[in-house]
N, C-alpha and C positions, 0 to 999 in steps of 0.2 A: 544567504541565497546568492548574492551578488561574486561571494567570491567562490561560490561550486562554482555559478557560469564561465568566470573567469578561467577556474583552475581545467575544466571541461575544453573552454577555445582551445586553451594553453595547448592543452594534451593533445586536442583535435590538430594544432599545426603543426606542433611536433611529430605528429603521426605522417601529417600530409608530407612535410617536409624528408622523415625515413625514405617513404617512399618515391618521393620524387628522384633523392639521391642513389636509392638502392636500382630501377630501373636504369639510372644514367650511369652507375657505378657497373652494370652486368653489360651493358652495349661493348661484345668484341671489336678490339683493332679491326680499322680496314682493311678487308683483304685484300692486299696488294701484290697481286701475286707477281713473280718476276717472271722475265721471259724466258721461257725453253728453248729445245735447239730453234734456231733461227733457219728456215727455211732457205735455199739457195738462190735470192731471188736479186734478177738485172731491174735493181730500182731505173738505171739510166734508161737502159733500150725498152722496161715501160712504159718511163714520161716520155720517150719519143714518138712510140705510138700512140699514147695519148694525144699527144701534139698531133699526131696526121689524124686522129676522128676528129677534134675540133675545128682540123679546117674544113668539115662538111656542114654548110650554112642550115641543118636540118631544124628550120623553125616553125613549130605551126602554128597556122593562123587561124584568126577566128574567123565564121563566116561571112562572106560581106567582104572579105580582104582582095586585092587587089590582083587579076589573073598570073598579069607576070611572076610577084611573089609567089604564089600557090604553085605555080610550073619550075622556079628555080628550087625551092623547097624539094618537091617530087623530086626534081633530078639527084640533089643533096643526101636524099633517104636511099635512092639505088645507088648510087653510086657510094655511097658507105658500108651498103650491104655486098657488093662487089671486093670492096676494099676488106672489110670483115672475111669474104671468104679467103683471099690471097696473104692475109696477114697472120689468120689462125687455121693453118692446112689442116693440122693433126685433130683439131677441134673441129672441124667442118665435117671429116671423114668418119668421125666418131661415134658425131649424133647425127641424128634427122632434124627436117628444117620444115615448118611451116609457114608462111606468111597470113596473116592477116590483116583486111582493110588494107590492102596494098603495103603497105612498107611497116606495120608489128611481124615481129620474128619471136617463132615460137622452136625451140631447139631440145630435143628429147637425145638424151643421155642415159642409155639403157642399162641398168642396173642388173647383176648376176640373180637376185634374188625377184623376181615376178610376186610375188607373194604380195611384196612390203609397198604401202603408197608411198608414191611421189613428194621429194622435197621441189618446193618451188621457191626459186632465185630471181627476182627481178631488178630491173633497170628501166630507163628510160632512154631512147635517143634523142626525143624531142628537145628544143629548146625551147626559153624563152627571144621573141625579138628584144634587139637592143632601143633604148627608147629613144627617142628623135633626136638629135641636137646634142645627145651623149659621145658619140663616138669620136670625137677628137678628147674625151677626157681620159680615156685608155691611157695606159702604157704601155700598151703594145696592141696593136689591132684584133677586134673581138673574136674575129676569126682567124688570126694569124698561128695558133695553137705554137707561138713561142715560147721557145725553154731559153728562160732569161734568171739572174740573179738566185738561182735554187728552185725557181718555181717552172711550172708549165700555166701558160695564159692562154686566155679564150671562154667565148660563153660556151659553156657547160661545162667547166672543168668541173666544178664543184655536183650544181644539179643537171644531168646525174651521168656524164659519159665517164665522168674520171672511176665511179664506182661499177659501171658496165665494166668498164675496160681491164680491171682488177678484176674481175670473176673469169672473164673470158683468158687472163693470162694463166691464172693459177689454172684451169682447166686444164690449157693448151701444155702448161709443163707438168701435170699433174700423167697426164693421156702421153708425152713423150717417155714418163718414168714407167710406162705399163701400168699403172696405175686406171681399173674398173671397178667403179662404188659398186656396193652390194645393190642400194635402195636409186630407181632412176631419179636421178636430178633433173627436174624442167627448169630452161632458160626464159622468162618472158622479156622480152625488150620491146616497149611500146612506142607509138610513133607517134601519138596525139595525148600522151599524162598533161600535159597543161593546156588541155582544153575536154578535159575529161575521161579521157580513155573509152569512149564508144564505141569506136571501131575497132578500137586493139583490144586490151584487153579486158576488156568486156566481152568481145566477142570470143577472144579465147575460154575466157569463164564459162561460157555458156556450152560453148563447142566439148568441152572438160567433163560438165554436167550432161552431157546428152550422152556422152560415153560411160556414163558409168565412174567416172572418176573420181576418186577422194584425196586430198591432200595430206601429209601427214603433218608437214606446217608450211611456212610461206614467211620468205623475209625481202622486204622491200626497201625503199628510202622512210626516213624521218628524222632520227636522232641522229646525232653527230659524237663526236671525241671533243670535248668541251673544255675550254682551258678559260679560267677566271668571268664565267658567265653565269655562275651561282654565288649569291653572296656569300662571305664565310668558308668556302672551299677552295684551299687552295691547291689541292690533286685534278690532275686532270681527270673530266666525269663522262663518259660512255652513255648515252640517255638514249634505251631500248623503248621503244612505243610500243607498247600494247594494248593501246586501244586508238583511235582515231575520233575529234567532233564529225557533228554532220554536218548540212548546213541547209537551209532553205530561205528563200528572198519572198517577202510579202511586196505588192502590190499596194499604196497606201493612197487612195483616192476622195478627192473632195469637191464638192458641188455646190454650186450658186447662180445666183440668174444673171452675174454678169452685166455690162451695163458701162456707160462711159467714166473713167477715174474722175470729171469736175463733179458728179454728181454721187457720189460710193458709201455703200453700204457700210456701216462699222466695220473695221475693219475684220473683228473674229468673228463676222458674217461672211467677208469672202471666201471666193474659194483657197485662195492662200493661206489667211488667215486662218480656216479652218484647217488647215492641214498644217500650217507653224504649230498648232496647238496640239492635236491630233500627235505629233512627233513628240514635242512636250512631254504629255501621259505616256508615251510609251517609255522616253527614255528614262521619265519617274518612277517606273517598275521596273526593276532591276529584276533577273532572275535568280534564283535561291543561288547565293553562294555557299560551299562548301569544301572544307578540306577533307575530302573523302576516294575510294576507288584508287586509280592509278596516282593521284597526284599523292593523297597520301602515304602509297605505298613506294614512292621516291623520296618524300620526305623521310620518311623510316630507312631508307636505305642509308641517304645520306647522313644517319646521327653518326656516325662513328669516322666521318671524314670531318666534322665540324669543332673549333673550339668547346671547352666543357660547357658554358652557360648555353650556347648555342646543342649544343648534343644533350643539356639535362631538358629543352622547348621541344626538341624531335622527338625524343625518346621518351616524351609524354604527353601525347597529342590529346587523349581523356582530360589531357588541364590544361592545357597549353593552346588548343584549336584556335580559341575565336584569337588571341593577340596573333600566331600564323596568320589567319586569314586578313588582319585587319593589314599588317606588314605588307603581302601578296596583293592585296586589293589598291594597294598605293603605286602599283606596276600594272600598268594596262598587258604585258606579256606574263605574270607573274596572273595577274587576272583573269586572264581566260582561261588558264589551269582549274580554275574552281567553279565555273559559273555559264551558263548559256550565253555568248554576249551578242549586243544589239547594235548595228553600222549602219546607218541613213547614206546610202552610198551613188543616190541617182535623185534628183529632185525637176520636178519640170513643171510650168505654168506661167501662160502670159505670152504673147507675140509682138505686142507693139506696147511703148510708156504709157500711153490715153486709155487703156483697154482693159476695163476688168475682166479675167478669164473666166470663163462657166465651169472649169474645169482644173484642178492643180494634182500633181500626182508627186510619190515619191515611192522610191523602193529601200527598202530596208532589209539587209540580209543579219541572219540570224546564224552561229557558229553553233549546232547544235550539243549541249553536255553530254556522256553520257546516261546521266539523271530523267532527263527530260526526250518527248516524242515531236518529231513535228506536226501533231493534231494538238498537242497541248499546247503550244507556241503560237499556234492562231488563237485558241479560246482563250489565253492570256493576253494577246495582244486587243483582240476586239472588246475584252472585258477593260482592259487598259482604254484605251478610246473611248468608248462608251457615247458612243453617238449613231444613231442608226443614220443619217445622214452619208457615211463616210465608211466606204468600201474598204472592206481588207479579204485581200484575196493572194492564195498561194503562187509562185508561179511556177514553170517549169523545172524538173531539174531537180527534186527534192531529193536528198540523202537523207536517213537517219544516222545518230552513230553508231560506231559499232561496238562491238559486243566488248569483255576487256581478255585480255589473254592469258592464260595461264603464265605465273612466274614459277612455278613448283615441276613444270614439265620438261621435257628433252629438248626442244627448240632453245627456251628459252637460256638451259644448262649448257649446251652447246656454244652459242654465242658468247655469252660472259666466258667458256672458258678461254675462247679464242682469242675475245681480246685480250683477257688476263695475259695469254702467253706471246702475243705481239705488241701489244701496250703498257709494259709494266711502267707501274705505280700508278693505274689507271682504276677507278673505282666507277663497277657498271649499276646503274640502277634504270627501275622502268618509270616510263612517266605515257602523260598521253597528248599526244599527236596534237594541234589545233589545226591545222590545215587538212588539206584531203591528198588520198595517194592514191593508185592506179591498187593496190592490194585488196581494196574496198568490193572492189570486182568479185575478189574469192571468198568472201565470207560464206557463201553458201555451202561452201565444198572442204571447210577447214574449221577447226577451231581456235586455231595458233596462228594468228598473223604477227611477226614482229618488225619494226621497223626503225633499220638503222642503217648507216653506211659509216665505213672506216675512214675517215674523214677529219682532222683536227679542224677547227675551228675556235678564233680566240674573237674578243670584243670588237679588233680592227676586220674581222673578216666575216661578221654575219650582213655590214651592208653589201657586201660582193655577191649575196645570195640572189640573182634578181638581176644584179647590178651592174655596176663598173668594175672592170679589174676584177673579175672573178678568177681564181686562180686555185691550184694546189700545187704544193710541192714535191720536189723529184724523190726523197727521200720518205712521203708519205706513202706516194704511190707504190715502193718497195714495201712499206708495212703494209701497205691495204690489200696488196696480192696475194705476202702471205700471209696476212689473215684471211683468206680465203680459201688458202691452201688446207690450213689446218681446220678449218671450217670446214671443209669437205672430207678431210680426212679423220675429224673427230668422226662424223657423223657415220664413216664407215666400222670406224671400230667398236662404235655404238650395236651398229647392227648385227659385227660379228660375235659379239658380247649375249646377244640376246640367246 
């Protein structure tokens, strides 16, 4: 009996074993496609205009920011869109211009064919401010939008003027060749994406939706041209967003009668105490991780860019999942691809050393999966706490995430082919978004949001993001126009095809 069982494992890992190989053995080369004709495109006199948008200090600030700033800001955002019109005539004359929320630019580019919806192109003008005490660590001043050493410097080269400025050139030599898409192209370029896009666009969403309007897709910021930022790959990796987290901040409050510290309650009586603890349970319950949706569907992309042991784990994620997830979960960036994650980002309680507070609060913001709702993110967390003592309450500002995008569709075929033919040896896969983008606006009126910008980015250059020394380079910015170029001109022979 003993040795059927044996002879039975035998055969059963023999079997598992075919099959593991036969999957990793059928995984095509990477398609790495090479580049076609190269576009006629002045890499130089684009980074110089790049250079002149970044010396427009356009930052926005939060509420509560300081008047002056908020008045130099304003001038920053007219006087850019000023600049925008005298820099791209044949673009300006083209399309129609709307403003919204004062300084969001909305730009219709009217297409032959009335029939067909609209593609939408976005950017941001906003920046982020520079943080206090940084600005002598430059090498070149944040706004000085110098072209030094190969690169163009300045905040926002990267997020997101350097990628505005690429859309708006290919247009501008796209519209000098004669050149009128079939399907109108909308521009949005918002003036507030890093403080949420309410006024811009959001309000163009809505303004879109009152008209009747439908998008046919919609591509924004998110992924980048990724060089040695995936372990085991060493192709440069095009990373398409097709979906977005959400995100929503709880409220985490806790209560006691307070009373002088020489005389004090146990300590997981006070109000701090209870709220130390309170945090505790919550960051005890992790939310379901999983290698599933978008992330999975990048994993799979990637089996045929990875060494063979590495391509036979991808290319069998039915046996392979939980040692992926265990790998990913040892990367707080690699982590939040799989999982709702939990950030205690604000804590408050107490006024003087002597003084027990009656009151301690903390806020906790949550990046929502998209597995997960933000109604279930409260009844997990209050079920996590478990103290009716101790308020948990949503605050303002709730997003769900969003929906995942079609990879099988014309957006998404369009893009890859683009970069395929401006980035060769470039390998694009979709993954999903952790952060939030101004695109989030258009879910209602599209199916297809993808998000990416033509952008290399290697390991020394993701702290620039945000940061110090953000920069691109002059020879990028010639790829990133004409990838746009042919971006737009795929997308018409798409149409003339049909």
């Amino acid at each position: 009996m003993l040795k059927k069982i044996l002879a039975g494992a035998g055969a059963a890992l023999v079997l598992l074993i075919a099959v593991v190989l036969g999957r990793t053995l059928t995984i095509p080369a990477a398609d790495l496609a090479a580049a076609g004709a190269p576009a006629s495109i002045d890499a130089e006199g684009a980074a110089a205009r790049l250079g002149e948008a970044l010396r427009f200090p356009t930052i926005s600030y939060q509420r509560g920011a300081e008047p002056g700033d908020v008045a130099r800001s304003a001038a920053a955002f007219t006087g850019f869109r000023s600049w925008m019109d005298a820099t791209y005539p044949a673009f300006r004359e083209a399309t129609s211009r709307e403003i919204f929320g004062e300084h969001t630019l909305l730009y219709r580019w009217e297409g032959a064919d009335a029939s067909l919806d609209p593609v939408l192109l976005m950017s941001h003008i906003d920046v982020v401010p520079i943080a206090p005490g940084t600005e002598g660590d430059w090498e070149y001043p944040p706004f000085s939008g110098a072209i030094a050493e190969g690169y163009v410097w300045g905040r926002g080269a990267i997020d997101n003027k350097g990628s505005l400025i690429a859309m708006v050139e290919a247009a501008e030599l796209l519209i000098k060749r004669g050149f009128r898409p079939q399907r109108t192209i909308l521009f949005a370029f918002g003036h507030d994406e890093e403080v949420g896009g309410g006024e811009g666009n959001k309000a163009i969403a809505t303004a879109l939706q009152e008209r009747g309007i439908r998008l046919h897709w919609v591509k924004d910021e998110g992924g980048v041209i990724g060089h040695g930022l995936l372990p085991g790959v060493s192709v440069p990796v095009a990373t398409i967003g097709v979906a977005e987290k959400g995100s929503i901040s709880l409220d985490i409050i806790a209560y006691s009668k307070g009373g002088h510290s020489s005389m004090p309650s146990p300590a997981a009586q006070t109000a701090i105490g209870k709220l130390a603890i309170a945090l505790e349970r919550i960051g005890d319950r992790p939310f379901t991780s999983r290698v599933d949706g978008a992330t999975r569907n990048m994993i799979e992309a990637l089996a045929p860019a990875v060494p063979f042991m590495q391509r036979a784990v991808y290319a069998n994620l039915w046996l392979f999942e939980p040692v992926v997830r265990n790998v990913m979960e040892g990367s707080p960036t690699a982590a939040a691809q799989l999982q709702t994650t939990i950030a205690p980002t604000i804590i408050e309680g107490g006024n003087k050393e002597n003084v027990l507070p009656q009151q301690a609060r903390a806020v906790v913001n949550f990046r929502i999966h998209p597995r997960d709702t933000a109604e279930g993110i409260v009844a997990h967390v209050k079920r996590a706490v478990d103290d009716p003592e101790i308020d948990v309450e949503p605050l303002a500002g709730i997003r769900e995430a969003s929906a995942v995008s079609s990879i099988e569709g014309e957006g998404y075929r369009l893009i890859t082919q683009a970069i395929g033919e401006n980035f060769p040896g470039t390998i694009s896969v979709p993954y999903l978004v952790v952060g939030g983008t101004d695109s989030r606006h258009y879910l209602p009126l599209t199916d297809n949001v993808f998000r990416f910008i033509p952008i290399h980015m290697g390991p020394d250059d993701t702290p620039r993001f945000h940061g110090t020394n953000e920069r691109v380079s002059v020879a990028n910015m010639g790829e990133a126009v004409a990838f746009y170029v042919r971006l737009m001109e795929m997308m018409d022979e798409a149409d003339r095809a049909r």
